[in-house]
N, C-alpha and C positions, 0 to 999 in steps of 0.2 A: 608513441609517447602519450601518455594518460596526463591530463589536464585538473589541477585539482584547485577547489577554493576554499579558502578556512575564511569562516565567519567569527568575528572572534570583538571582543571589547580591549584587548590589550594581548598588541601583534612578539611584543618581545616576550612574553610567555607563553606563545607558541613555537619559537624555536626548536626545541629538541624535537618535535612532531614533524618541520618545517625539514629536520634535516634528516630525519632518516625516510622523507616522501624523498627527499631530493637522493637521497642513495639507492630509490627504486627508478631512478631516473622518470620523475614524473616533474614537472613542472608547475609551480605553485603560486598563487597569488593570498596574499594574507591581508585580509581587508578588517578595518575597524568605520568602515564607513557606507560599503555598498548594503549594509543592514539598512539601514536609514533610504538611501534608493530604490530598496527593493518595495518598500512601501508604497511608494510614486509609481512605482513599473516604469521606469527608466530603464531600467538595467534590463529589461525582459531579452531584445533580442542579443545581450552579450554575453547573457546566460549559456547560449547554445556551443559558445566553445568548452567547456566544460562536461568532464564529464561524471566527476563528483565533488560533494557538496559535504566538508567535514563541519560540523558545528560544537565550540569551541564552550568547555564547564562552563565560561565565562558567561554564559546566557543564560536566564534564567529559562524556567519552563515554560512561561505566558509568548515569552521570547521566539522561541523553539518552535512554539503551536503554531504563533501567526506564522514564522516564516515557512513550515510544512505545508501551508495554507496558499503561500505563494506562490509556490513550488510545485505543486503536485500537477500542475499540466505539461513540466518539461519534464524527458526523460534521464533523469539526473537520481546517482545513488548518492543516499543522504544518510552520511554518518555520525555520531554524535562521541564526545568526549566527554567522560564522565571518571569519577573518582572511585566510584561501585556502581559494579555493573547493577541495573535495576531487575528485581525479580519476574518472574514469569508473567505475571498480571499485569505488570510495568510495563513488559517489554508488548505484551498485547497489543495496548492500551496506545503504545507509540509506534509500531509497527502498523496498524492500522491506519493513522496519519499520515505516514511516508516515509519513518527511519529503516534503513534494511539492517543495520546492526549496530553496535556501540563498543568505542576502544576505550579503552581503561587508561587514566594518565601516562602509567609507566608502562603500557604496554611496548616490550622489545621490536627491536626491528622484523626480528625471525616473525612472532605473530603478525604483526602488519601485515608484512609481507606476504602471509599463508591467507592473511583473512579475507583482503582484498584483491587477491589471483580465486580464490572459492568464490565470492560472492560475483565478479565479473564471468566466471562459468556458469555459476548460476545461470546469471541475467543471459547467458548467449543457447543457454538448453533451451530455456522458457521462449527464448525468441521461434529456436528451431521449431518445438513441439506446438508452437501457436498458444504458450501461455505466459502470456506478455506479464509481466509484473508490474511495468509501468504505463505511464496517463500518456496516451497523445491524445491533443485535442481534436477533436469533429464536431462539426456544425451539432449545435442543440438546436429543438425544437418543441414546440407541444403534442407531436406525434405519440397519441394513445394508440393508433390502428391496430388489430389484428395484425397486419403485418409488421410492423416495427414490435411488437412480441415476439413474434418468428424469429426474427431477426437478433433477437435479445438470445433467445436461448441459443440459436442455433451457434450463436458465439461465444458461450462456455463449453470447456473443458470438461472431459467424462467426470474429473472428480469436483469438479464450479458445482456441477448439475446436481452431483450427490451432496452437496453440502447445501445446497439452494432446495432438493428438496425436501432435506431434515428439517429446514426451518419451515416453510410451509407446510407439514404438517404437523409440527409442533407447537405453531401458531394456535390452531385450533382446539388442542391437547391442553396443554400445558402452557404454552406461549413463550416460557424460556427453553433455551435450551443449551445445556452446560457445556465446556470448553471439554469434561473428560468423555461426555456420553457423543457427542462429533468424532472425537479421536477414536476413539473404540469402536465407532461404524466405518470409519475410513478406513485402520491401520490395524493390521492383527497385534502388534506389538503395543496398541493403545496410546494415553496419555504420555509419551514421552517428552524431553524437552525437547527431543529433534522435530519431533511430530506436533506441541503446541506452537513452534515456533511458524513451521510450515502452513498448520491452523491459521494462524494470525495474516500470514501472506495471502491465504487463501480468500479470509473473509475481507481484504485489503483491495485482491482482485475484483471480486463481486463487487465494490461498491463502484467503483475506477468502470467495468464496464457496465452497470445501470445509465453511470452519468454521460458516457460516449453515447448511451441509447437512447437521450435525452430525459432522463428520468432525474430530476434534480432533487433537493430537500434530502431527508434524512432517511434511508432505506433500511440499511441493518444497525441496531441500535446494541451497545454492547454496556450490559450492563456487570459492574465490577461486582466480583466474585459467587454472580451469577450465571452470567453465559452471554449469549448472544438472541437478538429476537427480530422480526422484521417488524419495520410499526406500521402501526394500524392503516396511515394512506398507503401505503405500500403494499400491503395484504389487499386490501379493497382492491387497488388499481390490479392487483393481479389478477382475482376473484373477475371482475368486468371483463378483462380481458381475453382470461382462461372460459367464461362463457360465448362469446363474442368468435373466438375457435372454433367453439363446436357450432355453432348453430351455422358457421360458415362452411364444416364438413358435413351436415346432414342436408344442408339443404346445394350444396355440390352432390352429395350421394343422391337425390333424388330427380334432381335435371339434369 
């Protein structure tokens, strides 16, 4: 049985949502108050029965952020309800944060239904293939070493690697780098919406495992309707790090 929570400002207009989760036999709690606790972190370890997280039109966007903000070290899929669905850049933009998708007011049961068995497949591939989508927390640190690098890379995915290292050399290039010209290096079929959306997950992943590798502050900076870029501390701490490698393999290679 799947465990769901509506966050919501006003629980008797969430009804019709409320009953066709309950016709997926999911059981449901519909709070107009655990937003406010979530603030406190009270609620943190009650959160773990749960295993998704619908957020209700009723919230605004400021709303939305902080509570994504709350959020993103449990492993909890976080849906949002919305009136129109938000366009590609939109959906970047919140995909990034921690939304995995967004239902429409009137979406039917049947879509529910199909949307939420896909994105729970999803989440259980990604587990398989060791490409986690979501945050568990681990001990942070100030750990710059040569080996916590290792350790960084060694823990992306063949395609984390190829999009981690489109940005570092287009740091140096150009410094942005656009959401079509990513997709077109990854995906022979290009810019699609199947493929920016995968995009957005991807650059989602990358930031989720910097911060498990205790790399805090702001690493990939995405700028609207420009692309994506890494900033500047973050390039540096690479650049240190990436020399700090070699000088640790040549002077292995030589004792």
């Amino acid at each position: 049985m799947q465990h769901v929570l509506i966050l919501t400002k006003n629980s008797l207009a969430e009804e019709p949502l409320v009953r066709k989760l309950q016709r997926m036999n999911c059981e449901i709690l519909c709070s107009t108050d655990l937003f406010k606790r979530l603030k406190t972190g009270t609620v943190s370890p009650f959160l773990s029965y749960f295993q998704w997280i619908v957020l209700s039109e009723s919230l605004c966007n400021s709303e939305v952020e902080q509570i994504l903000q709350m959020l993103k070290n449990h492993p909890l899929l976080v849906l949002r309800v919305v009136e129109n669905i938000p366009n590609e850049e939109e959906q970047s933009y919140w995909q990034e944060r921690g939304l995995v998708d967004w239902v429409a007011k009137e979406t039917s049961y049947e879509l529910l239904r199909e949307k939420m068995n896909e994105l729970q497949q999803q989440v259980k591939q990604d587990v398989v293939t060791g490409n986690q989508i979501l945050t568990f927390p681990t001990t942070q640190g100030e750990d710059t070493t040569p080996n916590s690098l290792k350790l960084l890379i060694k823990s992306l995915s063949k395609t984390e690697k190829r999009v981690f290292e489109c940005l570092i050399q287009s740091y140096s290039t150009s410094g942005v780098l656009s959401r079509q010209e990513l997709c077109n290096y990854l995906w022979q079929d290009g810019s699609t919406s199947s493929n920016m959306s995968q995009l957005s997950c991807l650059i989602n992943k990358l930031k989720h495992k910097f911060e498990t590798h205790g790399i805090t502050g702001e690493t990939i900076t995405t700028l609207w309707g420009r692309g994506y870029k890494l900033s500047s501390a973050f390039y540096e701490y690479w650049l240190e790090g990436s020399q700090q490698l070699e000088e640790l393999k040549y002077y292995s290679a030589i004792n």
